[in-house]
N, C-alpha and C positions, 0 to 999 in steps of 0.2 A: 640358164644358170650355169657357171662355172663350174666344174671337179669341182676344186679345192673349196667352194662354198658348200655344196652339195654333201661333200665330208663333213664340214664344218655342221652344215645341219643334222646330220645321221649322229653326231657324235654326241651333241645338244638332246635328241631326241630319248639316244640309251643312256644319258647319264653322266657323259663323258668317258673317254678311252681310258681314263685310269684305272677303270671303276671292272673293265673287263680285264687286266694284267693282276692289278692285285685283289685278293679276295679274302673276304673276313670266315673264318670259321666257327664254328659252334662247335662245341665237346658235346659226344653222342655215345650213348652205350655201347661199348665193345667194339667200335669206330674210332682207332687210333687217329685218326686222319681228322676226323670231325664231320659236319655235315657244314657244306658252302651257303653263305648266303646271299642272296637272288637268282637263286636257281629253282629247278624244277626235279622231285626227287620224288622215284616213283617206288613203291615199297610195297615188296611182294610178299608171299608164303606165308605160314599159316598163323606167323607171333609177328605180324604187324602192326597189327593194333597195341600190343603190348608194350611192343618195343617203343613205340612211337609216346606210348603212354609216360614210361620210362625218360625218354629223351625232354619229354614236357617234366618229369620229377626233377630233374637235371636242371630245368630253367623256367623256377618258380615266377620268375619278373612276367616272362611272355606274355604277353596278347595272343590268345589262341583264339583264329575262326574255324570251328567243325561243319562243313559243310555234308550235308546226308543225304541220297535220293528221296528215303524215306525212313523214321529214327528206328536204328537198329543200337546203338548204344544205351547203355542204363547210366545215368549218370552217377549214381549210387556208387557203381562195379571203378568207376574213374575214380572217385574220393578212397574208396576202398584202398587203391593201389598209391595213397599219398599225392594225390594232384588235388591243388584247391581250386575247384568251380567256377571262385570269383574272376578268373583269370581267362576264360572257357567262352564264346559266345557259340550256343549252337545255332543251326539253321537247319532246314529241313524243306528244300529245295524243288522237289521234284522233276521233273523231267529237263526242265530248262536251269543246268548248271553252270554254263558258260555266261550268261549275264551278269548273275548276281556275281559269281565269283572274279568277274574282272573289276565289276564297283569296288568289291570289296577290296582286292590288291590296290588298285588305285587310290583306294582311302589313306591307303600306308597308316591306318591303324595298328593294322597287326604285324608283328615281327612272324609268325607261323599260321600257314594256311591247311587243314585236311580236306581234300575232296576228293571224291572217288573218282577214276580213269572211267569216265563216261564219255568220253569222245575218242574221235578219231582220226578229225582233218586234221593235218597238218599246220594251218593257216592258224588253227585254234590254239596249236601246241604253241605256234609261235608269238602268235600275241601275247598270252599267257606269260612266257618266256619271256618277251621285252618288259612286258608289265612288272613283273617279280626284280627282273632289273634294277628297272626304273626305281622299284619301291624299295631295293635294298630287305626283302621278305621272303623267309624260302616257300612254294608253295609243293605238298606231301601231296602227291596222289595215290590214293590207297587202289592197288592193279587188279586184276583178278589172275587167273592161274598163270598164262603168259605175261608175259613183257613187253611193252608197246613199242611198237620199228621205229617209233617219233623220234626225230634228230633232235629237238630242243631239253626232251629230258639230259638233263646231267650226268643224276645217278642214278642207278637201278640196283634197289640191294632188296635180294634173295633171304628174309627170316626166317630164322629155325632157333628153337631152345635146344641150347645144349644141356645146361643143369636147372638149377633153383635161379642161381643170380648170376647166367649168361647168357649170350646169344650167341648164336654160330650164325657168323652171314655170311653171303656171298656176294662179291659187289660183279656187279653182271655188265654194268656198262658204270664209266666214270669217265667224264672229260674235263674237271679240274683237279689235278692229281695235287697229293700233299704227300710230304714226307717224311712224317710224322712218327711212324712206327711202324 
C-alpha cells in the first residue's frame, strides 16, 4: 500500500483531518475556555463529582452514560443539585470497564461519557481516545489522588470549591488550548 493511501486511510479511520484542527467546545463552570469535544478529560480533586454535576446542569439536552465500578452515587443527591435523570443512563460495570465503555462511545448515543480512571495501558487510553474522536463525545474519567502520565488524555483539571457558586481549578495538563478568557 502506498503513503499517500495509507494517510488517506488513517484519516478516514479518525474522522477526517478536519475534525483534529478545529474543535467544538462546550461551556463548563468556571472553565472560560470550555471543555473540547472528542476528547478524554480526566477530573481530579475532591469537588469532581460536583462540578461535573454542574457542567451536566449547564447541558440539560445531553445524553449522559455514568459508568461505576460499583454504585456509589445516589441518584436522589443528582436531582437534588437540578439535573434531570431522564437524561442520565447509569451502569454499574464492575471490574471489566473497558468493554462496555468502548460499545458504549461507539454507539455515539451519548454526547458525555463518566468513568472512573480504572486502567492503565496506554493502548487502552488510546483506543479510547480515537473512539471519543470518532464519536465526536467527550469521555470524563473521574482520577483518583494523582494524575494519569497517559498521553491521550487532553485535559486534567484539578477541583477545588472556592465559595457556594465556584470552583477553583487547576488545569494540570491541556493539549487543545482555547482563548477564550
Amino acid at each position: 500500500m502506498a503513503a499517500s493511501e495509507r494517510i488517506q486511510e488513517l484519516k478516514l479511520l479518525i474522522g477526517g483531518f478536519e475534525n483534529l484542527r478545529s474543535k467544538e467546545y462546550w461551556s463548563a463552570p468556571n472553565l472560560p475556555g470550555g471543555i473540547p469535544r472528542g476528547v478524554i478529560v480526566e477530573l481530579l480533586g475532591p469537588w469532581r463529582t460536583e462540578w461535573f454535576l454542574q457542567f451536566l446542569k449547564m447541558h440539560p439536552e445531553f445524553k449522559t452514560f455514568w459508568a461505576e465500578k460499583k454504585q456509589q452515587v445516589l441518584p436522589t443527591a443528582i436531582v437534588q443539585r437540578g439535573v434531570d435523570l431522564n437524561s442520565i443512563f447509569f451502569a454499574t460495570l464492575g471490574d471489566d470497564v473497558v468493554t462496555p465503555l468502548r460499545k458504549v462511545i461507539q454507539s455515539q448515543l451519548y454526547e458525555v461519557i463518566l468513568a472512573p480512571t480504572q486502567f492503565s495501558e496506554i493502548k487502552i487510553f488510546k483506543a479510547l481516545q480515537l473512539f471519543t474522536e470518532k464519536a465526536n463525545c467527550t469521555l470524563f474519567l473521574l482520577g483518583d489522588k494523582k494524575p494519569s502520565a497517559a498521553w491521550p488524555i487532553s485535559l486534567q483539571l484539578d477541583i477545588h470549591k472556592k465559595d457556594d457558586d465556584h470552583f477553583q481549578i487547576e488545569i494540570l495538563k491541556q493539549r487543545h488550548g482555547r482563548n477564550d478568557g
